[in-house]
C-alpha positions in Angstrom: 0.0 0.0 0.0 1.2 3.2 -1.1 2.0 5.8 1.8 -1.3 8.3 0.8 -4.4 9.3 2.5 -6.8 11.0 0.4 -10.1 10.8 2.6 -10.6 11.8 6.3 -14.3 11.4 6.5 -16.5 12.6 10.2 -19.6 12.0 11.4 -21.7 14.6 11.7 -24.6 15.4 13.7 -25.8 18.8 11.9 -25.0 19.2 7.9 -26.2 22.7 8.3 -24.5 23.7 11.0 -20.9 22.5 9.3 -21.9 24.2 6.3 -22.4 27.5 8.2 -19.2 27.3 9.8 -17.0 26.0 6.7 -18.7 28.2 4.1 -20.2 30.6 5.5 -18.0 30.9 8.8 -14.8 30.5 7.0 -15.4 30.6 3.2 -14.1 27.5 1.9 -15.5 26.2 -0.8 -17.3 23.0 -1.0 -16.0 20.2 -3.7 -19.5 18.3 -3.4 -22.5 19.6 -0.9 -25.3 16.9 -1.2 -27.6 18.1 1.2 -28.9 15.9 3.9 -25.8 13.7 3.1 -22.3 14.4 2.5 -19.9 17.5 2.2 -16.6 17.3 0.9 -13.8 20.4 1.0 -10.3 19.9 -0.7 -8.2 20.2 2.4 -4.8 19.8 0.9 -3.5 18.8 -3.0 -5.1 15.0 -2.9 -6.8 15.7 0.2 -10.5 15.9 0.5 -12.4 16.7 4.5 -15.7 14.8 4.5 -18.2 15.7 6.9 -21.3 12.9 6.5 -24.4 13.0 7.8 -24.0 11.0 11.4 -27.2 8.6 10.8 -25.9 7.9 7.3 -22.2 7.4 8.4 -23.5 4.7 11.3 -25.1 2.7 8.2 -22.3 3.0 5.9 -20.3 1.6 8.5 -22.9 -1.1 9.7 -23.3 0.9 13.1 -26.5 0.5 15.1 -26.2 4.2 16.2 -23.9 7.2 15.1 -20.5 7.9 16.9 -19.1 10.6 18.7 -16.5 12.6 17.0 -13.6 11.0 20.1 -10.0 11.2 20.4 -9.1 12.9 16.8 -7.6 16.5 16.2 -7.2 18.0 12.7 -4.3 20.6 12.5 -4.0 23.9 10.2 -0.5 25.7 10.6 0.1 28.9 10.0 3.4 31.5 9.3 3.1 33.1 13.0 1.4 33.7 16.5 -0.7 36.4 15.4 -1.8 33.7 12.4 -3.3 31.4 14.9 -5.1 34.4 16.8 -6.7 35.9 13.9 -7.9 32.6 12.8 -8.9 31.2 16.2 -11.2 34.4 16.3 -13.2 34.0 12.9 -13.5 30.5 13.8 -15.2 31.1 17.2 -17.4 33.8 15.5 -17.9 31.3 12.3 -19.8 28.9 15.7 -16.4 27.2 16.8 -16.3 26.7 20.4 -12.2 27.7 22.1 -11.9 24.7 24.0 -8.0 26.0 24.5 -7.3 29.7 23.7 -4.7 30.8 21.5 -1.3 30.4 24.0 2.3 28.9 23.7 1.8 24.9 24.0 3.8 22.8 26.2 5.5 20.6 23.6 8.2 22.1 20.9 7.9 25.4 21.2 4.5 25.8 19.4 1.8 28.5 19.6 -1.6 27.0 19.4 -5.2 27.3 19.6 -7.6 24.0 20.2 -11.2 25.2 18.3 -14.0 22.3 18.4 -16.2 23.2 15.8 -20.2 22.4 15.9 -20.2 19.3 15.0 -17.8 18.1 17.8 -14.4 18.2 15.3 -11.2 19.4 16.9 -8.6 21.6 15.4 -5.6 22.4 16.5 -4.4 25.7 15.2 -0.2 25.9 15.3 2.5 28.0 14.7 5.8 26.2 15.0 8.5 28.0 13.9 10.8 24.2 13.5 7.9 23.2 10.8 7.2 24.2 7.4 4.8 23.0 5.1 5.8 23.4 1.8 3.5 25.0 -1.3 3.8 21.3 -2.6 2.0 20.0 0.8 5.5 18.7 1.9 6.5 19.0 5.3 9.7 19.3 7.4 10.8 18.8 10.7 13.6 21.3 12.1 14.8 24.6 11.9 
């Protein structure tokens, strides 16, 4: 198997609610909205962020009832502190809840936000001046 992951899929509870807070909160623009079912987002170059209607995800997975989103984080990073402040703001007025306001962190010298948005998805938002992500989606670890 090749070393690539091109779908991270989440139950979610309320379709409208994540499409208020991606598109209308945030402005990203859906790749497929099927209402009452799926949204997709590209979230990086063959990447796509599904967020599936919970009742449908439970059957798709042969699940008597829906899950909880539990134990998962999604990360954006960003060039600088003031980065992860601006965004941590528009996503708690896009309906994101701070669970962890924007702060240094205690590993690796990162500055970082936690924002759970309404469906119950985690983000971490960092600035680590020892990363970079590269216009190509590569990343690298170090100064």
């Amino acid at each position: 198997m090749r070393q690539d992951l091109h779908f991270v899929t989440f139950a979610t509870r309320d379709l409208d609610a994540a499409r208020r807070f991606y598109v209308d909160g945030l402005g990203w623009r859906p790749l497929l909205d099927v209402p009452g079912e799926i949204l997709f987002f590209q979230s990086a170059p063959g990447q796509v962020l599904g967020l599936f209607d919970a009742v449908g995800f439970a059957e798709d997975l042969g699940l008597d009832a829906p899950p909880a989103v539990a134990g998962v984080t999604v990360a954006h990073n960003v060039g600088s502190a003031d980065a992860v402040r601006e965004l941590a703001a528009a996503m708690q007025a896009a309906g994101g809840r701070v669970r962890v306001a924007p702060a240094p962190g205690a590993f690796g010298g990162v500055f970082h936000a936690i924002i759970e948005d309404p469906n119950g998805v985690v983000w971490e938002l960092a600035h680590n001046p020892g990363w970079h992500v590269a216009d190509d989606g590569t990343v690298s670890f170090g100064a």
